[in-house]
mmCIF file as Biopython writes it, N, C-alpha, C and O atoms, coordinates in Angstrom:
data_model
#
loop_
_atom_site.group_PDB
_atom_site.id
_atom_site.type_symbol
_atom_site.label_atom_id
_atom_site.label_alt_id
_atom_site.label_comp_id
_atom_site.label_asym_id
_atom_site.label_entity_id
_atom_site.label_seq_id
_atom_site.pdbx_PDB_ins_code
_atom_site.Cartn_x
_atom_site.Cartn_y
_atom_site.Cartn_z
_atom_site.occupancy
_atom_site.B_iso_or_equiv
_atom_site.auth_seq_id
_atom_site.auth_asym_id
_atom_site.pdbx_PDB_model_num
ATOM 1   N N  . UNK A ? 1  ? 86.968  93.006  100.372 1.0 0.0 1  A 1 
ATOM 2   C CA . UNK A ? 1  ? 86.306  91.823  99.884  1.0 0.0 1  A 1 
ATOM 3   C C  . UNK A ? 1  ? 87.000  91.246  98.656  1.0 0.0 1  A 1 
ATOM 4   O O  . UNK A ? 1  ? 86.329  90.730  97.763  1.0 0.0 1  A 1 
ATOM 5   N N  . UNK A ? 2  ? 88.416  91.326  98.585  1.0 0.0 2  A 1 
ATOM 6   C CA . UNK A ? 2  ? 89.179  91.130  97.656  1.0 0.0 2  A 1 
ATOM 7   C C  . UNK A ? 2  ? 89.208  91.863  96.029  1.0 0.0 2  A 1 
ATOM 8   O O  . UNK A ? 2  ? 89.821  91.393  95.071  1.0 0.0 2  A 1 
ATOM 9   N N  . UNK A ? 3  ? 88.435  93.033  96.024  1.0 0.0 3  A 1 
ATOM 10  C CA . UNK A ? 3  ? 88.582  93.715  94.694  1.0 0.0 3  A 1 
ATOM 11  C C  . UNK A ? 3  ? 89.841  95.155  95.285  1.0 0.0 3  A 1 
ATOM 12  O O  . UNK A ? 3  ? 89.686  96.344  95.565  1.0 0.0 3  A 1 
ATOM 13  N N  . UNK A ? 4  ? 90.788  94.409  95.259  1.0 0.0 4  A 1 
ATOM 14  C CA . UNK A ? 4  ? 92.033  95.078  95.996  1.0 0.0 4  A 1 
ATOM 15  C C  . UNK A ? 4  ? 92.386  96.402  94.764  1.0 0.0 4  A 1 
ATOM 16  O O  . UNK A ? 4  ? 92.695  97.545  95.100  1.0 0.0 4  A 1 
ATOM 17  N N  . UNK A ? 5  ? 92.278  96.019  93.574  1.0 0.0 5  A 1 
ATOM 18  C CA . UNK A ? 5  ? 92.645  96.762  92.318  1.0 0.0 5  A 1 
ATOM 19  C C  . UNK A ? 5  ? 91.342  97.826  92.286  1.0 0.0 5  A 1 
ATOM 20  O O  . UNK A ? 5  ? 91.742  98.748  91.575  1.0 0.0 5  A 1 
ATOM 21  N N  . UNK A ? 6  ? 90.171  98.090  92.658  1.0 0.0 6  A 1 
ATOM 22  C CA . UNK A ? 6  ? 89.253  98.585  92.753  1.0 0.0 6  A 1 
ATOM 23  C C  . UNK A ? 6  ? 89.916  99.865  93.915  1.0 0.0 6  A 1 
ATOM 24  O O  . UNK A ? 6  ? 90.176  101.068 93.894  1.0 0.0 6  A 1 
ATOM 25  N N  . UNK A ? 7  ? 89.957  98.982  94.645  1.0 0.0 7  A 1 
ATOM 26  C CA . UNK A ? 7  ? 90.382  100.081 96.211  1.0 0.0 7  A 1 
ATOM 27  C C  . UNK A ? 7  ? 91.412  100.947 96.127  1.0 0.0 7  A 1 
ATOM 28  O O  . UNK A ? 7  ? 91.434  102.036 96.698  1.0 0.0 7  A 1 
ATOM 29  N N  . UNK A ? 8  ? 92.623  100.333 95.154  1.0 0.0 8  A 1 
ATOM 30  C CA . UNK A ? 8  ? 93.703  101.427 95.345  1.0 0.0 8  A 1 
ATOM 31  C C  . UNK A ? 8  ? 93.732  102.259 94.834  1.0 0.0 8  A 1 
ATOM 32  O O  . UNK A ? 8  ? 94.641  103.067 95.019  1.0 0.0 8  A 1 
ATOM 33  N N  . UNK A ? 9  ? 92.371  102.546 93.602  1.0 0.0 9  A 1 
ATOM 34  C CA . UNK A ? 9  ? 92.895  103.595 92.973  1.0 0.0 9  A 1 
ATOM 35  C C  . UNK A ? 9  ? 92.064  104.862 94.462  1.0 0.0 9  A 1 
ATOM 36  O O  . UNK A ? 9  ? 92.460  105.980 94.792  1.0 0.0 9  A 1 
ATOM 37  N N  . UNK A ? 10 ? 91.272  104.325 94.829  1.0 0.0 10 A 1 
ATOM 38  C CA . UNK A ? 10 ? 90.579  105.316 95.680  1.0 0.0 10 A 1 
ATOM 39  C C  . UNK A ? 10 ? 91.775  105.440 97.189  1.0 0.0 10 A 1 
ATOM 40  O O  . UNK A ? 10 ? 91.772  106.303 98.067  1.0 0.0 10 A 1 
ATOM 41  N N  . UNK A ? 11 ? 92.493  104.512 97.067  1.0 0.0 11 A 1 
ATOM 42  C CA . UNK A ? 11 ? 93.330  104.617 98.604  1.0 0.0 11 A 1 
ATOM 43  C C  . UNK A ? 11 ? 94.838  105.607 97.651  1.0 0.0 11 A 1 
ATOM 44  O O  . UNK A ? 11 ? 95.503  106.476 98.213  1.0 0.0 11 A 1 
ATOM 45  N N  . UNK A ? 12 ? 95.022  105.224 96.392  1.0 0.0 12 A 1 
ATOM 46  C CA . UNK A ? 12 ? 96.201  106.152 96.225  1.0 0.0 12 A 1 
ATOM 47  C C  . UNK A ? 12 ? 95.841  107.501 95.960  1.0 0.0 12 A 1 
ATOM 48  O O  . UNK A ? 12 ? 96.711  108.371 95.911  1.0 0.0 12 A 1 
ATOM 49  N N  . UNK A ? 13 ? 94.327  107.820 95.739  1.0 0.0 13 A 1 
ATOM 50  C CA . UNK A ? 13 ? 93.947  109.263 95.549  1.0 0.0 13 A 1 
ATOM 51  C C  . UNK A ? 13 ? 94.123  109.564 97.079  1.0 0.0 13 A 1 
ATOM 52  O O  . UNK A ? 13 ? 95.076  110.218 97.501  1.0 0.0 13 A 1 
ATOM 53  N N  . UNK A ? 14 ? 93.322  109.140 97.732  1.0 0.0 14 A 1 
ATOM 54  C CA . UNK A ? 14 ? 93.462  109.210 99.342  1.0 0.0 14 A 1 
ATOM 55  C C  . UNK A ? 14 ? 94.869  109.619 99.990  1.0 0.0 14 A 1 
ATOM 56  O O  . UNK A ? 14 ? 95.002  110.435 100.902 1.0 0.0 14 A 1 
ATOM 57  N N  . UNK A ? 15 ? 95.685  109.054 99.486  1.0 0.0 15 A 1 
ATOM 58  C CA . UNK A ? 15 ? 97.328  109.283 99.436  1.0 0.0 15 A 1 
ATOM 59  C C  . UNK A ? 15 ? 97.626  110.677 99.012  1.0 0.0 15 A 1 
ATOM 60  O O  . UNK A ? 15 ? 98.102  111.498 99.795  1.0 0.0 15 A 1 
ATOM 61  N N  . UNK A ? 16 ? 97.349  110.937 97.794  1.0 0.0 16 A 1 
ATOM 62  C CA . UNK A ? 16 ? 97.468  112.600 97.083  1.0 0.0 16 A 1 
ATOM 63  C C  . UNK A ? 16 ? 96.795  113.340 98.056  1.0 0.0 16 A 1 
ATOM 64  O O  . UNK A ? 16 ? 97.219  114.236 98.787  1.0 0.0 16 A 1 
ATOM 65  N N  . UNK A ? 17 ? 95.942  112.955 97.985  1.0 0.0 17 A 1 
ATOM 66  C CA . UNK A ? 17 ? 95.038  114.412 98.986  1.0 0.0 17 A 1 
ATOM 67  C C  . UNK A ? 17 ? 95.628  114.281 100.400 1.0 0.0 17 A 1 
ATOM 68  O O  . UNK A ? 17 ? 95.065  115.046 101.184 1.0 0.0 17 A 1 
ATOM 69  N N  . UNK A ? 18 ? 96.852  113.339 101.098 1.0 0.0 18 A 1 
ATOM 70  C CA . UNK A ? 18 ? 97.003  114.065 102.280 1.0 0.0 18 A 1 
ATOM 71  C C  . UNK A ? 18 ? 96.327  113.019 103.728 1.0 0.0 18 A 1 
ATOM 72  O O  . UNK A ? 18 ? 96.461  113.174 104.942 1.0 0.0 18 A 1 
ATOM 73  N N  . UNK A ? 19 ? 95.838  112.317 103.193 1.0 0.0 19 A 1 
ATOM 74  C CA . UNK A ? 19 ? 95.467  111.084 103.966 1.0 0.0 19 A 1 
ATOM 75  C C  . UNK A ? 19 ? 96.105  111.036 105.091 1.0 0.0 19 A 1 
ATOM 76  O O  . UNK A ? 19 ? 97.302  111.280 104.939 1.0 0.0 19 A 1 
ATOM 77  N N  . UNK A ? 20 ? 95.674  110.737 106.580 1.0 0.0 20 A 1 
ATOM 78  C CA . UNK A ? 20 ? 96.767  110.679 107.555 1.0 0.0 20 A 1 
ATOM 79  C C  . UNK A ? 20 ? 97.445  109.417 107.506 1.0 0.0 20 A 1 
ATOM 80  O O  . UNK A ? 20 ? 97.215  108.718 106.519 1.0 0.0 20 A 1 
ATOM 81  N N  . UNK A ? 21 ? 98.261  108.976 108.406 1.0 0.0 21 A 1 
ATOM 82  C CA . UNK A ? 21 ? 99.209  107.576 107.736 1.0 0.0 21 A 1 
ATOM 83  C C  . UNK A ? 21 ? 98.571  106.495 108.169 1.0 0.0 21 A 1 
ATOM 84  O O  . UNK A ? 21 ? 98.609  105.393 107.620 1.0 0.0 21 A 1 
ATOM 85  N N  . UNK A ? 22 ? 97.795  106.857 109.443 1.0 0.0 22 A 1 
ATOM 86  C CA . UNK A ? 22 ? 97.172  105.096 109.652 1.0 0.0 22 A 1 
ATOM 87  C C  . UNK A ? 22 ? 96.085  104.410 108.705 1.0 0.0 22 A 1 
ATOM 88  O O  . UNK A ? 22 ? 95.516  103.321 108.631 1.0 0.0 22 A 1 
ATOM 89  N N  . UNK A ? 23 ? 96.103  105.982 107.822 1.0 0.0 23 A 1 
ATOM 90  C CA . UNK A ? 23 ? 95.212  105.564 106.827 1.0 0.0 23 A 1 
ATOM 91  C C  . UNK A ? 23 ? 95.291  104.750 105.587 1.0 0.0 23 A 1 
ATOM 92  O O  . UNK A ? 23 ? 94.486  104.071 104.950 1.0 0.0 23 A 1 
ATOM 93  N N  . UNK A ? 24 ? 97.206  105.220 105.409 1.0 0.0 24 A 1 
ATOM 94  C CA . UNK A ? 24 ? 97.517  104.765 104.516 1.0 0.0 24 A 1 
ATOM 95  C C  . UNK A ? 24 ? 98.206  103.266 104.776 1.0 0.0 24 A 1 
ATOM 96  O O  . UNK A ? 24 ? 98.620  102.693 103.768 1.0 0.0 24 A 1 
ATOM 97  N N  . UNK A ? 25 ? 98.339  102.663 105.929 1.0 0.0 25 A 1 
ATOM 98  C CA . UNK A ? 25 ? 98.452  101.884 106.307 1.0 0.0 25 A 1 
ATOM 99  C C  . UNK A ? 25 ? 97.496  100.632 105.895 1.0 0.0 25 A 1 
ATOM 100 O O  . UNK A ? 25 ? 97.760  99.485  106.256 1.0 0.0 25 A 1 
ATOM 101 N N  . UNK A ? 26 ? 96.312  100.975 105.071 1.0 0.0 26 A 1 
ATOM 102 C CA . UNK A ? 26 ? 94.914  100.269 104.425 1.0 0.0 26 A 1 
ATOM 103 C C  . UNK A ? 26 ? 95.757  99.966  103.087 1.0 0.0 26 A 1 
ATOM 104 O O  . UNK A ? 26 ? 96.030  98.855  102.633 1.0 0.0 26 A 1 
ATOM 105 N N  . UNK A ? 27 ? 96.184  101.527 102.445 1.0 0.0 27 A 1 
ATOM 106 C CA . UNK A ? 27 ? 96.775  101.285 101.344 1.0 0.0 27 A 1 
ATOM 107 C C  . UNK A ? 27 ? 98.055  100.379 100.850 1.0 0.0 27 A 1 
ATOM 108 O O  . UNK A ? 27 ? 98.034  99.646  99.861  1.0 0.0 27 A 1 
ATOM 109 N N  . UNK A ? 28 ? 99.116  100.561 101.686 1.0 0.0 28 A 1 
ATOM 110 C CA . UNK A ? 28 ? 100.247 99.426  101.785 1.0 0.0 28 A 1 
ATOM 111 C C  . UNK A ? 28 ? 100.109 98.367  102.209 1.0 0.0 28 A 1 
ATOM 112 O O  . UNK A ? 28 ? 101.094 97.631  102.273 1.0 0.0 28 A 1 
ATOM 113 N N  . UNK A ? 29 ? 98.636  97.847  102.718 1.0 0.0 29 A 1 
ATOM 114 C CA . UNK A ? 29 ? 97.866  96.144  103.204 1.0 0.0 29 A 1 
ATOM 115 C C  . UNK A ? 29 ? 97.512  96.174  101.661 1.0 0.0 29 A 1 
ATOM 116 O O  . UNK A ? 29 ? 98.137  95.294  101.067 1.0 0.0 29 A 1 
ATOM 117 N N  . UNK A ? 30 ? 96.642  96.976  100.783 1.0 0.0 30 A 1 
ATOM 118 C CA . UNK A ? 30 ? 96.052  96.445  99.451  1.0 0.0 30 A 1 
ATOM 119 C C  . UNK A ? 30 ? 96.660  96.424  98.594  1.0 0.0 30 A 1 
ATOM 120 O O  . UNK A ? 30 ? 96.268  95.742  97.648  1.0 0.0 30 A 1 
ATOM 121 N N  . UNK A ? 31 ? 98.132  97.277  98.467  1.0 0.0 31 A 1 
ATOM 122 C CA . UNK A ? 31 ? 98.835  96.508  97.833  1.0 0.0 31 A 1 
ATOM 123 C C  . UNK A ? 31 ? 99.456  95.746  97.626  1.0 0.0 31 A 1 
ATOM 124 O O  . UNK A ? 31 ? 99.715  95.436  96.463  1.0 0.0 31 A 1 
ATOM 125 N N  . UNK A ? 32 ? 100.157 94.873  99.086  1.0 0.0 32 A 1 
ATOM 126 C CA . UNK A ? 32 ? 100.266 93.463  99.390  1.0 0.0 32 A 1 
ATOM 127 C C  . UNK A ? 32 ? 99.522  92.409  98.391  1.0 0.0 32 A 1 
ATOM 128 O O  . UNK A ? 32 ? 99.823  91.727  97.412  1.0 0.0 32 A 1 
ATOM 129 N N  . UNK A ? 33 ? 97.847  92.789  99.573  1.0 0.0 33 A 1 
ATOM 130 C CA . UNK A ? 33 ? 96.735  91.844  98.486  1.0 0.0 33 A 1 
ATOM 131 C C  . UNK A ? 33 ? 97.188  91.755  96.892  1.0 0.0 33 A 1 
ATOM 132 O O  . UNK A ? 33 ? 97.470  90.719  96.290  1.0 0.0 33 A 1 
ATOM 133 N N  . UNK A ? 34 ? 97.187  92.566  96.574  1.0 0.0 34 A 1 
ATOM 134 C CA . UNK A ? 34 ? 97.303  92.875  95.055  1.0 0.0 34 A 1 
ATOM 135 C C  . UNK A ? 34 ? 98.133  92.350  94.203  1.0 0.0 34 A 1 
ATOM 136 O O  . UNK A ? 34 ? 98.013  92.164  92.992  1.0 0.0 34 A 1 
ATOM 137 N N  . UNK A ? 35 ? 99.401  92.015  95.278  1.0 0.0 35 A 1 
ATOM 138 C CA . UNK A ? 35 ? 100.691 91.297  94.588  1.0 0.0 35 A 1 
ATOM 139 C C  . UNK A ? 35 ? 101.953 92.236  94.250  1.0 0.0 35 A 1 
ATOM 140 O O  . UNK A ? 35 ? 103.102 91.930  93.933  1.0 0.0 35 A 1 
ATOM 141 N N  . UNK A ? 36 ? 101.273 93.611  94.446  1.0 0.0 36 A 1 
ATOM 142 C CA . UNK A ? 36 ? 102.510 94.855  94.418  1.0 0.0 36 A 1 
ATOM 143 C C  . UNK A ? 36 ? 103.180 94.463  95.785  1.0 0.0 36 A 1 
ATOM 144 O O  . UNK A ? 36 ? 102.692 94.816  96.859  1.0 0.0 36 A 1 
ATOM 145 N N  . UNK A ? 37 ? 104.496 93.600  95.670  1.0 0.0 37 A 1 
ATOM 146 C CA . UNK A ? 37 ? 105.075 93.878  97.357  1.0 0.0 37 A 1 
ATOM 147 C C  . UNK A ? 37 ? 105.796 94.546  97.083  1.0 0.0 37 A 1 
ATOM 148 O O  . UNK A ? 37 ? 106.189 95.125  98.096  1.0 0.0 37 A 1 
ATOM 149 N N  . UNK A ? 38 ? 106.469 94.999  95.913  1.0 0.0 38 A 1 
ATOM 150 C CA . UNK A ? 38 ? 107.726 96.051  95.955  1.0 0.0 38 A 1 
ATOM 151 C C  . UNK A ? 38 ? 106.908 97.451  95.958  1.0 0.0 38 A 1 
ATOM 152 O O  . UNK A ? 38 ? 107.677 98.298  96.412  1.0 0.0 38 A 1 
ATOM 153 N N  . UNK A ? 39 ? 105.819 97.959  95.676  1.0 0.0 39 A 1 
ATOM 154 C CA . UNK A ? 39 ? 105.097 99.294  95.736  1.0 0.0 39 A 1 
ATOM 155 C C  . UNK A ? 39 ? 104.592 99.410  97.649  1.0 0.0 39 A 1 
ATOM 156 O O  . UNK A ? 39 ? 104.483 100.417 98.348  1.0 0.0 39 A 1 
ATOM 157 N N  . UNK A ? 40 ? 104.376 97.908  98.013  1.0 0.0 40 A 1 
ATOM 158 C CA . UNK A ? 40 ? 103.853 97.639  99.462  1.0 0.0 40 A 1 
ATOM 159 C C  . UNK A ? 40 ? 105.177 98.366  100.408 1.0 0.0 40 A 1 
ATOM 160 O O  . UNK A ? 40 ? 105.262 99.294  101.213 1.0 0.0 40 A 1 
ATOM 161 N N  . UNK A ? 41 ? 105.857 97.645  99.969  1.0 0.0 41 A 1 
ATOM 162 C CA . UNK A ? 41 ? 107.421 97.764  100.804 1.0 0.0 41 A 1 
ATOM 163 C C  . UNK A ? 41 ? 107.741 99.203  100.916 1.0 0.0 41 A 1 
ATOM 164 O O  . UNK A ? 41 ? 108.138 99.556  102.027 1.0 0.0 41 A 1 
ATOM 165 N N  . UNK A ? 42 ? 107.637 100.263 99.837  1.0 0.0 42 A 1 
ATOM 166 C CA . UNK A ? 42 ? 107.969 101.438 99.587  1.0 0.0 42 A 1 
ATOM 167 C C  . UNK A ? 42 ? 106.794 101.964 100.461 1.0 0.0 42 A 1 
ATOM 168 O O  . UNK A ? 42 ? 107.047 102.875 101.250 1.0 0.0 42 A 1 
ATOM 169 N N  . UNK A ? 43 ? 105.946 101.631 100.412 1.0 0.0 43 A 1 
ATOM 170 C CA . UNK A ? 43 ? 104.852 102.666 101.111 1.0 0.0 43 A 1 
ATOM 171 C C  . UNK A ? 43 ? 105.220 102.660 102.321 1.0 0.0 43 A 1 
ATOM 172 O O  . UNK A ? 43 ? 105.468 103.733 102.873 1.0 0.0 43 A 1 
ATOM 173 N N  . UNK A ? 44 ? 105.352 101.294 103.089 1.0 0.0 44 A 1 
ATOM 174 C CA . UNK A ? 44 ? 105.332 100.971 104.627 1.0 0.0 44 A 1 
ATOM 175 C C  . UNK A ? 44 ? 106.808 101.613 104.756 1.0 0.0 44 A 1 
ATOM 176 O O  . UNK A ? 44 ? 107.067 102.191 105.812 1.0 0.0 44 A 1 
ATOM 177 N N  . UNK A ? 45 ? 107.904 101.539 103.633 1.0 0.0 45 A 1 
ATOM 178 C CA . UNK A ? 45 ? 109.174 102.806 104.037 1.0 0.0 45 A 1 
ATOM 179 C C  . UNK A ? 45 ? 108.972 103.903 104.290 1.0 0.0 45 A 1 
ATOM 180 O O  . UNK A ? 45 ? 109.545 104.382 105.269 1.0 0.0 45 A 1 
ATOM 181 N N  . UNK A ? 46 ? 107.977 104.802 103.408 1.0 0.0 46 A 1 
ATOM 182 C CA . UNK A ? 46 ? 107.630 106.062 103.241 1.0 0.0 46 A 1 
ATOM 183 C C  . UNK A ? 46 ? 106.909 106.562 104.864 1.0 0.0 46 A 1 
ATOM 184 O O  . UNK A ? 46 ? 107.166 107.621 105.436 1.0 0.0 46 A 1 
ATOM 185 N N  . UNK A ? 47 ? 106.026 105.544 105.334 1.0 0.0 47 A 1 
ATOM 186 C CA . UNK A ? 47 ? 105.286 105.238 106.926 1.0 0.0 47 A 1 
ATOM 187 C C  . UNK A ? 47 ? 105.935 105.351 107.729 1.0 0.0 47 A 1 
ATOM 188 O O  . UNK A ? 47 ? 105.553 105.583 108.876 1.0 0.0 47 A 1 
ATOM 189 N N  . UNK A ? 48 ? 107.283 105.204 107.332 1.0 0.0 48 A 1 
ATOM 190 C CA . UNK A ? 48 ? 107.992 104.493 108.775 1.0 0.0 48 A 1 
ATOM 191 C C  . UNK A ? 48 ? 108.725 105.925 109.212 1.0 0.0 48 A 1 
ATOM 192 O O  . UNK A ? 48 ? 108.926 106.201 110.394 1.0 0.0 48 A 1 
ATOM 193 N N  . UNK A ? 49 ? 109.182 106.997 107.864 1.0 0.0 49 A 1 
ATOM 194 C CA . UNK A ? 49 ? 109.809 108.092 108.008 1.0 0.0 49 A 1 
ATOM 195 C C  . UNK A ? 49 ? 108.458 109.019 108.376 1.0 0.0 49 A 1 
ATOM 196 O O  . UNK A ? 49 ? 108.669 109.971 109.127 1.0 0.0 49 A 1 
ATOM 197 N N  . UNK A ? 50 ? 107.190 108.827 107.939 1.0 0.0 50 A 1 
ATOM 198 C CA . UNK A ? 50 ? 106.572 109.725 109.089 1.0 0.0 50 A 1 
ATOM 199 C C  . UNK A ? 50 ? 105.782 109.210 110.441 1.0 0.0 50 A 1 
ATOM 200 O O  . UNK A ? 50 ? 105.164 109.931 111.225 1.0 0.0 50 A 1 
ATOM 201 N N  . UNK A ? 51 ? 105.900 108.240 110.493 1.0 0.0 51 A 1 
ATOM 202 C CA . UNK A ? 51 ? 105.485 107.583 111.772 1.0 0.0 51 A 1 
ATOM 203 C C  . UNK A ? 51 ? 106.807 107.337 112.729 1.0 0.0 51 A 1 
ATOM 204 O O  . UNK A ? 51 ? 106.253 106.725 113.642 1.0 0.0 51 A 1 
ATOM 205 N N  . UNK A ? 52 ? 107.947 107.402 113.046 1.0 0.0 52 A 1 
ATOM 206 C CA . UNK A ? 52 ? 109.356 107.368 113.869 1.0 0.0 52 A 1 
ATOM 207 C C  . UNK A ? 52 ? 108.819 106.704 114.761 1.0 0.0 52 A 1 
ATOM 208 O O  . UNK A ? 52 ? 109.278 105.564 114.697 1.0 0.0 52 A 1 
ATOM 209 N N  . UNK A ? 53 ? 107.858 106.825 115.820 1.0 0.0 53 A 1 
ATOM 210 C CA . UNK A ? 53 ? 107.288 106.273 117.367 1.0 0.0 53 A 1 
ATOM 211 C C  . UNK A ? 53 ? 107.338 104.947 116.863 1.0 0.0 53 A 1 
ATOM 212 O O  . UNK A ? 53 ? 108.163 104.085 117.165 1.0 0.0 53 A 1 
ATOM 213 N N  . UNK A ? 54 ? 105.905 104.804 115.666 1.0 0.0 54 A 1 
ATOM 214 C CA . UNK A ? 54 ? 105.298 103.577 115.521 1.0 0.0 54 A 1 
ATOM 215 C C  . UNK A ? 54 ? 106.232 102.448 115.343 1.0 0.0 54 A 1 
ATOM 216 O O  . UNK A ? 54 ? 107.305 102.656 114.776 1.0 0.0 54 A 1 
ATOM 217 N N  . UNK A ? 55 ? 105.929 101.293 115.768 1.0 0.0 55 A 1 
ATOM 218 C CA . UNK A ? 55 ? 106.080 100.121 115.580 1.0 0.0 55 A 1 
ATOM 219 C C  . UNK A ? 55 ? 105.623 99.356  114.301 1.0 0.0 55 A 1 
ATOM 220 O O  . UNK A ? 55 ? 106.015 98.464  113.548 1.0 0.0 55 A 1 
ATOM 221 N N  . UNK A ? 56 ? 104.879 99.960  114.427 1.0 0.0 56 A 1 
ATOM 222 C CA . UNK A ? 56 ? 103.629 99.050  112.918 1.0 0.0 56 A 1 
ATOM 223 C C  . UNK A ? 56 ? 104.778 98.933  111.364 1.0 0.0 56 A 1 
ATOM 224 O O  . UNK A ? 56 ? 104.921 98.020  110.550 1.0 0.0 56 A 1 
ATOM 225 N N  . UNK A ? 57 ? 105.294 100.019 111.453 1.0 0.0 57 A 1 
ATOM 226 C CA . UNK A ? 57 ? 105.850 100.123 109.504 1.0 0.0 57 A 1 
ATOM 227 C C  . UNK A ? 57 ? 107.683 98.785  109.828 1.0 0.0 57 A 1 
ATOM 228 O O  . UNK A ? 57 ? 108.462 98.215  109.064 1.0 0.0 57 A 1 
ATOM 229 N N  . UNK A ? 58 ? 107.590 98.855  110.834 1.0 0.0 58 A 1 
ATOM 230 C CA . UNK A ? 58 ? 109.051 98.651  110.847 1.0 0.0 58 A 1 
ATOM 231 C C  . UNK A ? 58 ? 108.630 96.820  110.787 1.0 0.0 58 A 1 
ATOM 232 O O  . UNK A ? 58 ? 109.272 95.918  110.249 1.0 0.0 58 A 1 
ATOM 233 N N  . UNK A ? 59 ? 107.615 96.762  111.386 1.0 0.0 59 A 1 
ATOM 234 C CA . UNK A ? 59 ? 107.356 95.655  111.606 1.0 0.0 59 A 1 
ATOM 235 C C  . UNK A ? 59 ? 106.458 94.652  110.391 1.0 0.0 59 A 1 
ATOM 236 O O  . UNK A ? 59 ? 106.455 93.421  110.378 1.0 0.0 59 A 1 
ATOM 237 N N  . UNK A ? 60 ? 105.914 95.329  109.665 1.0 0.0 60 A 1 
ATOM 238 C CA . UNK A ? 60 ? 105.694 95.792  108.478 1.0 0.0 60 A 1 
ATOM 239 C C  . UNK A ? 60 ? 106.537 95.296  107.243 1.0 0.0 60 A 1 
ATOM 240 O O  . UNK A ? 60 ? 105.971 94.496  106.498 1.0 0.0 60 A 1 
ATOM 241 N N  . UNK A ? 61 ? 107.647 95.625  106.982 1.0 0.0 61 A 1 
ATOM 242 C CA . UNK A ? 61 ? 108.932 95.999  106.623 1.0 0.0 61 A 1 
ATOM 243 C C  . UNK A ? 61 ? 109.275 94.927  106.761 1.0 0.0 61 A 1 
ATOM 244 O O  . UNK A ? 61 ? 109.333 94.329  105.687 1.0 0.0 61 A 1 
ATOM 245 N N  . UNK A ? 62 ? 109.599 94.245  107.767 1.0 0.0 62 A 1 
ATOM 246 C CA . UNK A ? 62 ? 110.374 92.997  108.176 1.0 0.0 62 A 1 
ATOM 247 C C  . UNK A ? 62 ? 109.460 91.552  107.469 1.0 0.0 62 A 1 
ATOM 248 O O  . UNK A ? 62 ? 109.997 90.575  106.946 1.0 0.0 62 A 1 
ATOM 249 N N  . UNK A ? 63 ? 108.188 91.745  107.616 1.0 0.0 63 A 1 
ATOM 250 C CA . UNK A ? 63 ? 107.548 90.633  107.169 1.0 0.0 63 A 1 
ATOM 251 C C  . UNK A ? 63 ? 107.425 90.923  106.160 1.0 0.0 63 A 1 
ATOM 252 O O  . UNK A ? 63 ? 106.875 89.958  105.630 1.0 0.0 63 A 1 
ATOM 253 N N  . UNK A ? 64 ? 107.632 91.974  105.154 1.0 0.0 64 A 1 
ATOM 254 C CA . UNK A ? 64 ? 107.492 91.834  103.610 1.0 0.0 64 A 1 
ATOM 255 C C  . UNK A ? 64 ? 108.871 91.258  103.156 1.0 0.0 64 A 1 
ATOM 256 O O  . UNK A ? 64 ? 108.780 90.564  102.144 1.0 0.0 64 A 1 
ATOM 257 N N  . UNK A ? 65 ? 110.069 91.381  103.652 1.0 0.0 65 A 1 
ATOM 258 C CA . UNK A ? 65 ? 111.325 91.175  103.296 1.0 0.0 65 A 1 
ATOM 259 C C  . UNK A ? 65 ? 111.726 89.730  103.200 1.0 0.0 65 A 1 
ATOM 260 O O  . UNK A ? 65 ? 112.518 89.182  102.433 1.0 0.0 65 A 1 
ATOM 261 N N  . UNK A ? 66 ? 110.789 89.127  104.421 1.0 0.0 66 A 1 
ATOM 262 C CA . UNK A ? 66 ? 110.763 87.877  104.330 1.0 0.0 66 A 1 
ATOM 263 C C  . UNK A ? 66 ? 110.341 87.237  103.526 1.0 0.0 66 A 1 
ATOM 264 O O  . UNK A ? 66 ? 110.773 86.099  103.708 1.0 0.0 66 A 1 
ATOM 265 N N  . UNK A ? 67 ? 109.387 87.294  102.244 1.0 0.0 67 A 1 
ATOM 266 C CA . UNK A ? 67 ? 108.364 86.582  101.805 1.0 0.0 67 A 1 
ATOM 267 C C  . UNK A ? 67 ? 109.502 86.439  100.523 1.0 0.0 67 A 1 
ATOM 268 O O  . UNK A ? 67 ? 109.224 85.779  99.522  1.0 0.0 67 A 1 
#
């Protein structure tokens, strides 16, 4: 509901403790929102080396590079 700075601190704890990745996939969208695209970009990198199958980070990746 746009209190994006509210959420991450609970999505980057979520991160520490082990979170699975589609989870963190919430977290590298709120930091977009947030205006972090260079912290966004790194996360959806970090996704992409444990997700290999997925499509989502790469694709991800490409539309942040663009902006």
């Amino acid at each position: 509901l746009g209190a994006y700075g509210k959420a991450l601190v609970y999505l980057a704890r979520a991160q520490e403790l082990g979170a699975p990745p589609t989870q963190l996939h919430t977290y590298a969208h709120a930091l977009e929102k947030a205006g972090r695209l260079q912290e966004s970009l790194r996360e959806w990198q970090h996704l992409r080396s444990l997700e290999p199958d997925s499509q989502i980070p790469p694709h991800q990746i490409e539309r942040l590079l663009k902006q």
